[in-house]
N, C-alpha and C positions, 0 to 999 in steps of 0.2 A: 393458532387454532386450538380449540379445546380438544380435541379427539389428541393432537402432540402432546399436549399437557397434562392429560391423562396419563399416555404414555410413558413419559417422562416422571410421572409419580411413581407408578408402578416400577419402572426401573429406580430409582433412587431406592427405595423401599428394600427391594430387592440386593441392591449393591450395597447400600449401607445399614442397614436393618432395621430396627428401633430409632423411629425419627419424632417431633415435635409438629405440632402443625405451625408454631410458628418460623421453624427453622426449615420445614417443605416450604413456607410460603417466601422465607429468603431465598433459596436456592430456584425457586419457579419466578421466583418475580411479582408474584402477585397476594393479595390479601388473604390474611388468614381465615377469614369468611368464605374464599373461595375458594381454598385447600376445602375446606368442610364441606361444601357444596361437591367437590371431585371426589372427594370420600366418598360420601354417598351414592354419589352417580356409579363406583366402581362398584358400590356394594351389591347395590340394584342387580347390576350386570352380572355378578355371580362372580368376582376378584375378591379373593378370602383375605380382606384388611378387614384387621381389630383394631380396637383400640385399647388402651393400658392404663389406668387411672392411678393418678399419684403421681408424686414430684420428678419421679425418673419412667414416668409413663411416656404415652407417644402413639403413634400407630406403627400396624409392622403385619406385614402378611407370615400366612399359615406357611411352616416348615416346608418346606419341600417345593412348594408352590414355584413354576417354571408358566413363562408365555412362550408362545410363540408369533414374535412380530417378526413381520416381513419385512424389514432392512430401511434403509435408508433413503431422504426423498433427496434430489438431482445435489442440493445446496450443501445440505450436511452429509454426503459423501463426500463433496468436491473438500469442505472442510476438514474432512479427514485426512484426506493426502498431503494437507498441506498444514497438519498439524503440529508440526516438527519446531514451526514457528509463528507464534501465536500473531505475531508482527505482518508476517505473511495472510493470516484470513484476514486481519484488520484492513492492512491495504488493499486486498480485493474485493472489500465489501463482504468477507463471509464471518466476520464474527462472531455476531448473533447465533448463526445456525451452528458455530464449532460446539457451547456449550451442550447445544443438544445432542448434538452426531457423537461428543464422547460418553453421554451415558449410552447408547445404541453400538456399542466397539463390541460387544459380545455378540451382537447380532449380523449375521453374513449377509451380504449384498444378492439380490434373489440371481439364479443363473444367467437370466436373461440379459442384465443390467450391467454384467461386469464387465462385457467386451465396450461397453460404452464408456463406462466409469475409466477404465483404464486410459483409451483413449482422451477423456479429459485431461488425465495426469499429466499427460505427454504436454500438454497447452502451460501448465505451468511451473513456474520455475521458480524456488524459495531458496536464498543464502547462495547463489552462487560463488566462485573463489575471486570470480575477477569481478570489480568493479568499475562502472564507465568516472567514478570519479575518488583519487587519490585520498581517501580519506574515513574516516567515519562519521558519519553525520546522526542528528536526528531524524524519527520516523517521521513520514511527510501521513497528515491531514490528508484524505481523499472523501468527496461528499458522498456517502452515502447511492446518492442518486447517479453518479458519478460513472461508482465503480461497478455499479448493477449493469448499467447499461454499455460498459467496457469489456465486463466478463461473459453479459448474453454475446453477443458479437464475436468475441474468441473463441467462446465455444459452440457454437451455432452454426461458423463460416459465414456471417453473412458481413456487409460493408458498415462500415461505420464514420456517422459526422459528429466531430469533435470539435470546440471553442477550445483555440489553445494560444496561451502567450507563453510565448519563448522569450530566453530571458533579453534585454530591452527591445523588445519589438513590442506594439501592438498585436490585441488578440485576435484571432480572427477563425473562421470558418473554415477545416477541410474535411476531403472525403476521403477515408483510409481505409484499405484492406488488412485487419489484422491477421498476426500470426503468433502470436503469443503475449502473455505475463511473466513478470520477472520480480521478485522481489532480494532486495540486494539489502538488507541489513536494515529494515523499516523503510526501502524507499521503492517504491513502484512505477515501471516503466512497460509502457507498453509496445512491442517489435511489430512494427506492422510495413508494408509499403506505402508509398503514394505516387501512382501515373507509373508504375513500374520501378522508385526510385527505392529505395531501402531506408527507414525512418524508424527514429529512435522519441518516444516522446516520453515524458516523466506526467504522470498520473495525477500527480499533486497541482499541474500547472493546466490540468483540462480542468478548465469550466463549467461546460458543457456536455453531455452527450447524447448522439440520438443511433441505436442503430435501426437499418433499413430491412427492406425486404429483398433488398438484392443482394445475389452471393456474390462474397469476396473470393479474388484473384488470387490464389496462392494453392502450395504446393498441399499435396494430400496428408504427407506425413513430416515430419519437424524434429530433427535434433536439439531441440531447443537450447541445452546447454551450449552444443559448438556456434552454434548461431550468436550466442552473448557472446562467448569469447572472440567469435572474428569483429562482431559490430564494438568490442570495446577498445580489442585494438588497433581497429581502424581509426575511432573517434581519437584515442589520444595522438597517435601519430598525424592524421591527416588535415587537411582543411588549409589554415592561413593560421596556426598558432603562433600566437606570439608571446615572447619569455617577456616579465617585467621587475628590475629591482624595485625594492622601494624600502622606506621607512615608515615602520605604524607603528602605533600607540595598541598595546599587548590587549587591552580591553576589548578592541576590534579584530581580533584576531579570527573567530566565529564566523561573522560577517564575511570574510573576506575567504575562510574558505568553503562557506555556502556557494561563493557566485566563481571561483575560480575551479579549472580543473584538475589543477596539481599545485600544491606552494610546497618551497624545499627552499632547507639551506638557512633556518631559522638560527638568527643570534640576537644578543641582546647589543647594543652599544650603549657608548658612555654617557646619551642624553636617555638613557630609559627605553627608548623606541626599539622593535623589532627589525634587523634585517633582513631582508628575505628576497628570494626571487616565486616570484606565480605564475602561473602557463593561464592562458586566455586561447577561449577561441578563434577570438579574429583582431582588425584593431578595436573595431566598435563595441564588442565585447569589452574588452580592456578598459576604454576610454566610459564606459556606461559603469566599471564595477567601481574603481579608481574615485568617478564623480561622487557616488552613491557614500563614500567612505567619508567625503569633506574635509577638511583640516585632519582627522585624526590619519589621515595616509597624505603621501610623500613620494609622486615616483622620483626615480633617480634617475631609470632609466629605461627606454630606451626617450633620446632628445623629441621625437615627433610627438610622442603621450603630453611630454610636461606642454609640448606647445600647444597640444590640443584643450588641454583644459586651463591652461593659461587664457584661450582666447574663448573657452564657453566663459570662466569668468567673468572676464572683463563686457562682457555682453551681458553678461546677469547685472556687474555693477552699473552698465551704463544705463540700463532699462528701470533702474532706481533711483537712479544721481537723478539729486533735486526735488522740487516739490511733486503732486501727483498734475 
């Protein structure tokens, strides 16, 4: 909107002093015609900007010159608290609005506004200590459209439908009660229920989202942190995990611990190849990340994995062998 961009000049100006129109028009994003345009419009309006002519010229408001704006809108507050890491508004969808909210830091939140603001804080979670996976990964990719309608919903209370593929399943359709965001070192997951059951979903893997008009099931107020640490270490401990040696080719190493939840125990042996053992969630878990790797992985062990993909194999070759 033009009335923030406005804004937004005025504070630059302000903050940094003596600017360029075409270095306002870097920092706003937009053309140097329309820095000129906003110039004027302030001027109209009685904002004591000059201009300075010559090579170290610019514009630059009158000494002394203070506003009084009245704080920040829902998005670039929310970006504020979770400024700490830039990785963090990215994956919740607040990036955009961070740039803004930090030229507005001098400017206090109106009274009204902060019992609310605070209570958003409580909803999200940036760098926690513990991680639901063994590792450090890259920041995950979340669309835009995604994370809008993940973050109205958490913070709103109301139900939310998500398109999600888990990893080798097919995608599909649920209705989830959220209860928070969580960002773990660029990767975003969102803590919510489903049918009463406690659901852990990664950000990156919704497709989809739509939230409703109906309020979400859950409690009034959230410890959000201890809530990650019991759901992280339930997830490594519990379910059907299953430990896997194997031999890989060092190149795929990445690969393999994107789709595993722990690898340990890494050495090299004498044909090049890595040994290692990897923690999976279940078999078919295993048997999906294993397949995915092709010749460049090797289980060793446990004996049921090598037979299972011995026999997807031999059904891939058989469904080839010969002409079409």
């Amino acid at each position: 909107m033009r009335a923030d961009r406005l804004v937004s000049l005025v504070l630059l100006l302000r903050h940094k002093g003596r600017m360029s129109a075409s270095a306002l028009a870097r920092e706003l994003e937009v053309s140097t015609r329309t820095v000129l345009r906003d110039i004027e419009a302030l001027s109209a309006a009685g904002v004591p900007v000059y201009a300075e002519r010559g090579r170290h010229g610019g514009f630059a408001l009158l000494p002394g010159f203070r506003t009084e704006l009245a704080g920040l809108n829902r998005d670039e507050a929310l970006a504020l608290l979770v400024a700490g890491s830039r990785r963090g508004a990215a994956v919740f969808g607040l990036g955009p609005a961070l740039a803004s909210a930090m030229r507005k830091v001098v400017d206090a939140l109106p009274e009204g506004d902060r019992a609310a603001a605070t209570g958003s804080a409580g909803r999200l979670l940036v760098d926690p200590d513990t991680d639901l996976l063994s590792r450090r990964a890259a920041a995950d990719e979340v669309p835009a459209a995604v994370a809008d309608a993940v973050r109205r919903a958490v913070l709103s209370g109301h139900r939310l439908r998500i398109r999600y593929t888990a990893a080798g399943r097919p995608a599909g359709w649920r209705t989830v009660d959220p209860i928070g965001l969580v960002d773990v070192r660029g990767q975003g997951y969102l803590l919510a229920t489903r049918s009463g059951e406690d659901r852990t979903y990664r950000l990156s893997r919704i497709t989809a989202a739509e939230e409703t008009d109906e309020p979400a099931q859950r409690p009034g107020q959230v410890d959000l942190d201890r809530l990650w640490q019991e759901r992280a270490a339930r997830f490594r401990t519990g379910g059907d995990q299953v430990t896997v040696r194997l031999a890989l080719a060092s190149e795929r190493y990445g690969d393999l611990a994107d789709t595993a939840l722990a690898v340990r125990g890494e050495e090299t042996a004498g044909d090049g190849r890595l040994r290692l053992a990897a923690v999976f969630q279940d078999r078919r878990h295993a048997e999906w990340a294993l397949w995915r790797l092709g010749t460049d992985a090797e289980a060793l062990a446990p004996q049921w994995l090598r037979d299972a993909l011995h026999a997807r194999a031999a059904a891939i070759a058989a469904r080839y062998e010969g002409p079409r």
